[in-house]
C-alpha positions, 0 to 999 in steps of 0.5 A, a space after each residue: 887713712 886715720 879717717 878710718 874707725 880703725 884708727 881710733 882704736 889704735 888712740 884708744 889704745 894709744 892713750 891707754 899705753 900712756 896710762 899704763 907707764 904713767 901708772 908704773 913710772 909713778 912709783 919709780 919717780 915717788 920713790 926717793 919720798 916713800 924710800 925715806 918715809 918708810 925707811 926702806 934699804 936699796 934691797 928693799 926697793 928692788 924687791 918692791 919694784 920686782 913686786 909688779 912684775 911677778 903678778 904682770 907675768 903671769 897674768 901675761 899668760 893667762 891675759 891672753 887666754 882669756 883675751 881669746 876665750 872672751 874677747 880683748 874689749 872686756 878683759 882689757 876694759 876690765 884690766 884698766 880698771 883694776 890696775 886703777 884701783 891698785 894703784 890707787 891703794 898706793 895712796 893708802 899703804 903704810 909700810 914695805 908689806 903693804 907696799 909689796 901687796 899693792 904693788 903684786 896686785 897692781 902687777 895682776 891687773 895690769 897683766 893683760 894689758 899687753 897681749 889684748 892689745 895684740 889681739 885688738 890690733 890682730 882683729 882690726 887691722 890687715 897684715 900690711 898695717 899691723 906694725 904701724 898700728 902696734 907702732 903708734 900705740 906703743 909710742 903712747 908708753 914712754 910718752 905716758 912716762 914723760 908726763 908722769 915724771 913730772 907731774 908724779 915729782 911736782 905733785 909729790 913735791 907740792 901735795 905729798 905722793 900720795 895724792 899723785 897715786 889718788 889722781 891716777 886712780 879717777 884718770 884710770 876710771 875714767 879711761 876704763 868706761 870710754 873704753 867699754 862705751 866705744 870698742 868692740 871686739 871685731 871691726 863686723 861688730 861695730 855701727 861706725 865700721 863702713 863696708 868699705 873698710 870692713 873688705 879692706 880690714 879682711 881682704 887682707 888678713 892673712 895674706 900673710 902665712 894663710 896656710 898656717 892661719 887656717 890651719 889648726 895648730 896646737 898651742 904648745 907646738 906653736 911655743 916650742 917652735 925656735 923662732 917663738 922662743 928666740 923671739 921670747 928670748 930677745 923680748 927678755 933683753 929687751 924688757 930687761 934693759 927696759 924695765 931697769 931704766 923704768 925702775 932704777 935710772 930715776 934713783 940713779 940720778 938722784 944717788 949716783 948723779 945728785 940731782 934734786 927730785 925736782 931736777 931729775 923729774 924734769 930731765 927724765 923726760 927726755 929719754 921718754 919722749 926720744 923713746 916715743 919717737 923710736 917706738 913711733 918710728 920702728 913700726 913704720 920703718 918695719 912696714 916700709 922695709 917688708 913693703 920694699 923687699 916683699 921679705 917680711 921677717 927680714 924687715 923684722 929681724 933688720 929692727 931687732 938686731 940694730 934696735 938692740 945692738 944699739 941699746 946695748 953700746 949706749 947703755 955700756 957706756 952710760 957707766 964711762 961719763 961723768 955728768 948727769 947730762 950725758 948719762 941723761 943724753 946716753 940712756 935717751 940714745 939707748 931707749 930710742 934704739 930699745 924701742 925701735 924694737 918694742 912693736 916688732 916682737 908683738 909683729 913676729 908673733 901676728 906673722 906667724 902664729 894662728 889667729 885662734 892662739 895669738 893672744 894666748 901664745 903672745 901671752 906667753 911669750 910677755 909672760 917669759 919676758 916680763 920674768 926679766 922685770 922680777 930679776 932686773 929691779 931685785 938683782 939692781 939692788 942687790 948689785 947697789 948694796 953690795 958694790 955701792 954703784 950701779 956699774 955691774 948692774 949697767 954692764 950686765 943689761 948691756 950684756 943682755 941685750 947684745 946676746 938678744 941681738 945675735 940671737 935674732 940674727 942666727 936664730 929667727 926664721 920665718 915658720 911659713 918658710 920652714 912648714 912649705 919645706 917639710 911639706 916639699 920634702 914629703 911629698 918628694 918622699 
């Protein structure tokens, strides 16, 4: 199975996840160092952390446009070593406004990250393998956020954070010309692609709702669909959970557990790597389920409802205990279940929507997500200033994601399932 060139792509992009959440948990982990150089307030720092996310989701949307117009392999190579540059200009900032700038930039490029590899996955892959592939890829992100914890916080502690920003900078380089050297954007198009997997690959394709994938639907009458949108707005519980443990719970262990940088830098890890495994596992057990049942968005939906329920009692209950061992123990529970659901959202969206709009409607999809990444960090801080504890900020996330969960239970429904009944209905008209 993964002697096949296919799989290689899904490493690529698997070590290119890694690099991303390397890249974004380096600022949270360097944090307590550049909060104390430039005397910034816990405002201050929500803004900066909410900074990344207003550039990341637009260029969410308008990645994915271009990811259908020019192809996934120069928009996402493209991204990579834009996004390494900006985070290399951390290196170089000297206050809160050049901070800001960086990091509002940094979010731009970073931007089409998501959807392109979606749109990679949507070229390469037959439908039945589609969550297995996002799954392994995806799993590359939290396990980019445990080596960056301690290697951004030994870094810092040894050679200033600076430097740390300046290491990503070449690693992102680097990364960005194997990319471009070895990827195309269809399997056709590449020499290391046999006949044999080449029928496999689209044999396959679009097994799954053809009807709606050679049928020319209109963008905005693919977004306004219910299940898109339930879908976007359980991915906005999701992200939001997601990037307020991204931001904040490297600083909640320093200020609200008092762990030394040193310490936190080390136990962060552990949510990371158990986040891995659920990333790693979701799309399997998906792809296992549909394989059993033959019911595709019941092996989604059964991943969303738990996956986020369970994010959200962990999560609750993280504001109850005491030590910093069991709120380490309590959010690494809570990430597992968190990204159980990570690939899934990505998954619903190749099921069922039109090839030509996948990267643009997934696009737009992160792009109503990620908005979670512009409120959670700014309204953390704000809750942090005001109250003096993260308590309302821990509470208001588990909220969220309990609503994400009944949504998609009451919500989400298959689009192919929906069209075959109208057209019934019109024809016994």
């Amino acid at each position: 199975m993964f002697k096949k060139y296919r799989w290689f792509i899904v490493f690529l992009l698997f070590l290119a996840g890694a690099f991303n959440y390397m890249d974004r948990v380096a600022f949270s982990v360097a944090a307590p160092f550049i909060s104390k150089e430039f005397h910034l307030t816990p405002s201050q720092m929500g803004l900066l952390f909410s900074s990344f996310f207003i550039g990341y989701a637009i260029f969410n949307f308008i990645g994915g446009y271009l990811a259908d117009r020019f192809g996934p392999r120069k928009v996402f190579g493209g991204s990579l070593a834009l996004w390494s540059l900006f985070i290399g200009a951390t290196a170089v900032t000297f206050n809160f406004a050049s901070l800001y700038i960086s990091r509002l930039f940094f979010g731009f490029a970073e931007g089409p990250v998501a959807t392109t590899s979606n749109k990679m996955v949507n070229n390469w892959f037959p439908t039945k393998e589609r969550a297995t592939a996002i799954g392994i890829y995806t799993a590359g992100m939290p396990l980019g956020g445990a080596i960056a914890a301690p290697l951004v916080g030994l870094v810092s502690i040894q050679y200033g954070w600076r430097t740390a920003f300046v290491v990503l900078l070449i690693l992102g380089l680097l990364l960005a010309f194997i990319w471009i050297k070895l990827t195309k954007d269809h399997p056709e198009q590449h020499p290391k692609v046999s006949k044999a997997e080449l029928k496999e690959i689209q044999q396959d394709q679009g097994v799954i709702s053809s009807s709606l994938k050679t049928e020319k639907v209109s963008l905005w009458k693919t977004i306004k669909h219910p299940t898109i949108i339930v879908t976007a707005v359980a991915f906005f519980a999701y992200n939001y959970n997601n990037f307020f443990f991204l931001t904040w719970f490297p600083s909640y262990l320093t200020d609200a557990k008092n762990l030394s940088v040193k310490d936190m830098s080390i136990v962060t890890i552990i949510p990371w790597l158990v986040g891995a495994i659920g990333l790693f596992s979701g799309g399997f057990l998906s792809d296992y389920i549909y394989k059993r049942t033959k019911k595709l968005m019941f092996s989604r939906k059964i991943i969303l409802a738990i996956g986020l329920f369970g994010a959200s009692i962990c999560v609750g209950l993280v504001v109850l205990v005491e030590t910093a061992a069991a709120a380490v123990a309590l959010m690494a529970i809570a990430v597992f279940f968190l990204y159980l659901t990570a690939m899934i959202y990505w998954a619903i969206i190749q099921d069922t929507v039109p090839r030509n709009n996948v990267g643009t409607a997934g696009g737009f999809i992160h792009l109503i997500s990620n908005i979670s990444g512009i409120i959670a960090p700014t309204v953390t801080g704000y809750f942090i200033e005001s109250t003096g504890t993260f308590n309302t900020a821990f509470f208001l996330a588990a909220s969220l994601a309990i609503f994400g969960s009944l949504a998609v239970v009451f919500f989400v429904k298959p689009i192919k399932a929906e069209r075959d009944s109208v057209k019934l209905k019109t024809l016994h008209n």
